[in-house]
N, C-alpha and C positions, 0 to 999 in steps of 0.2 A: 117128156123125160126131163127130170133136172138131175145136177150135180153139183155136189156140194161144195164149196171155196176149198176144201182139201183136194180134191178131184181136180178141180181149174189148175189150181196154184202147181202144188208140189211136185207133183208128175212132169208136168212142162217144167219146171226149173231146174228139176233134177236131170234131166235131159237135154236141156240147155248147156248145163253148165259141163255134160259129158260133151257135147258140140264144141263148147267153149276149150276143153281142155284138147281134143283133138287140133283146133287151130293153131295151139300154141307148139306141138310135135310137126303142125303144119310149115310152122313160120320159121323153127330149128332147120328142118327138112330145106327149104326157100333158102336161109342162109349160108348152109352147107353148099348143095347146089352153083349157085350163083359167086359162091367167093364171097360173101358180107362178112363183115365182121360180128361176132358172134355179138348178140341182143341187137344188131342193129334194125331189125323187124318189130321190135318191142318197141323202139321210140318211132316207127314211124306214124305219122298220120296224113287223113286226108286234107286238113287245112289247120293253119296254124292258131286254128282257137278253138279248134278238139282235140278232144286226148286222144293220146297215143295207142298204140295196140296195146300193151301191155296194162297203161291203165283202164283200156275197157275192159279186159277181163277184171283187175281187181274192185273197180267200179261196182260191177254187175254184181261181184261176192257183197260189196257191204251194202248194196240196195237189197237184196236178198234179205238181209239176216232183217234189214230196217225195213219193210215192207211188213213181210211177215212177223216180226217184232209186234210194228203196229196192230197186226189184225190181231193176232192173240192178247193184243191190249197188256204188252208189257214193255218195260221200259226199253229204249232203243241202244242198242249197243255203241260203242264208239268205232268209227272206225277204223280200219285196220290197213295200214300201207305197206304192207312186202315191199320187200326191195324189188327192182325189174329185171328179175332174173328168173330162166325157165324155173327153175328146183323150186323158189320160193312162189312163183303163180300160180305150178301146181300143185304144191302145199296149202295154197290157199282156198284155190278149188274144190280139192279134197276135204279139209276142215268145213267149208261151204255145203258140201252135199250131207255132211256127218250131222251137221245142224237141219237141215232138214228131216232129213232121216229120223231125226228123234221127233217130229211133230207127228205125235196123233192127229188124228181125223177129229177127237172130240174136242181137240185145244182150235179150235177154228171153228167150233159150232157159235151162230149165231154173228158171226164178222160183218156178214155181208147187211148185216140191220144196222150196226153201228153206226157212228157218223163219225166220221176223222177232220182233223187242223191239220191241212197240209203249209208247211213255211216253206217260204222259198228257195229255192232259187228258181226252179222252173216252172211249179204251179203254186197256188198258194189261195188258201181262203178252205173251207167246210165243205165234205164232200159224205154223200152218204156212202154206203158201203159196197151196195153192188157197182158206185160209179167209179168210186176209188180202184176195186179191184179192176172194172173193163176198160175203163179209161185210164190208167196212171198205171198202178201196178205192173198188169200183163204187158202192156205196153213198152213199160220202161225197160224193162227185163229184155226183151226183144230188139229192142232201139237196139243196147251195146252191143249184142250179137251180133246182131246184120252189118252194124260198123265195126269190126272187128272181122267179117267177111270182108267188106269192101276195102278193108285197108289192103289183106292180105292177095284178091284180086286184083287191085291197081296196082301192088307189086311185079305181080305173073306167078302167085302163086295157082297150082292146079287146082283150086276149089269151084265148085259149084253147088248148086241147086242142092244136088243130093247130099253133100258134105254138109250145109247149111239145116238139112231137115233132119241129118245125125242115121244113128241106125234103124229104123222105124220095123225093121226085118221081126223085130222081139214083140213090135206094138201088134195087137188084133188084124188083120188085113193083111200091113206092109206096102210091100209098091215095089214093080218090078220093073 
């Protein structure tokens, strides 16, 4: 069985980023709670030469649009910094899944043959297509999520596992 870079990609991102926007109701929730002063969940991080909570969600939106940008071999968008504040992160979420949304299955035919110029900052040099997508792409995408979990558990937010893999209840199977 295969499936196609629309099948990989979209699905998982779009679901990602519904995981990603529940953290951030998560991190509200965490502040309330706790007495924080509001957004102060958004600046936290796990070390001080990573980003914050807040910028890994917005992170995650403009690696999205630029990932997937690349594979449909169009030009990369600029990106885009919301302010750190709930309203505006998940405005940006929302604008992030609407761009998806609009990719067909046929604007992605033939990605994974391509070959891409990756620039740095974190990897950098010619990558062919299916290495781009399993190595870099899916990857990266996952990276801020899971950090953006961790931040929010080293706080004592109530997240786990299941919070982390989203609703799967809708996906074929589920898990009980």
């Amino acid at each position: 069985m295969s499936f196609s870079v629309y099948e990989i990609t979209v699905p998982a991102m779009l679901h990602g980023l519904r995981v990603l926007d529940d953290y951030l109701d998560h991190a509200q929730t965490l502040e309330r709670t706790r007495g924080l002063t509001p957004g102060e969940v958004l600046q936290a991080r796990l070390a001080s030469d990573m980003l914050s909570f807040g910028e890994q969600s917005s992170i995650t939106c403009n690696k999205v649009e630029a990932h997937m940008s690349k594979l449909m071999q169009r030009d990369l968008p600029a990106p885009v910094r919301p302010a750190m504040m709930y309203p505006a992160l998940k405005g940006r979420l929302l604008e992030t899944r609407g761009f998806l949304q609009a990719i067909e299955p046929s604007m992605l035919n033939g990605a994974h043959t391509h070959t891409y110029n990756i620039t740095p900052t974190i990897a950098h040099g010619w990558y062919g297509g299916n290495d781009y997508i399993r190595h870099l792409v899916m990857p990266d995408f996952f990276f801020h999520i899971s950090i953006a979990h961790a931040i929010l558990r080293h706080l004592g937010a109530p997240v786990g596992k299941r919070d982390y893999l989203g609703n799967l209840s809708q996906q074929s199977g589920g898990y009980s």
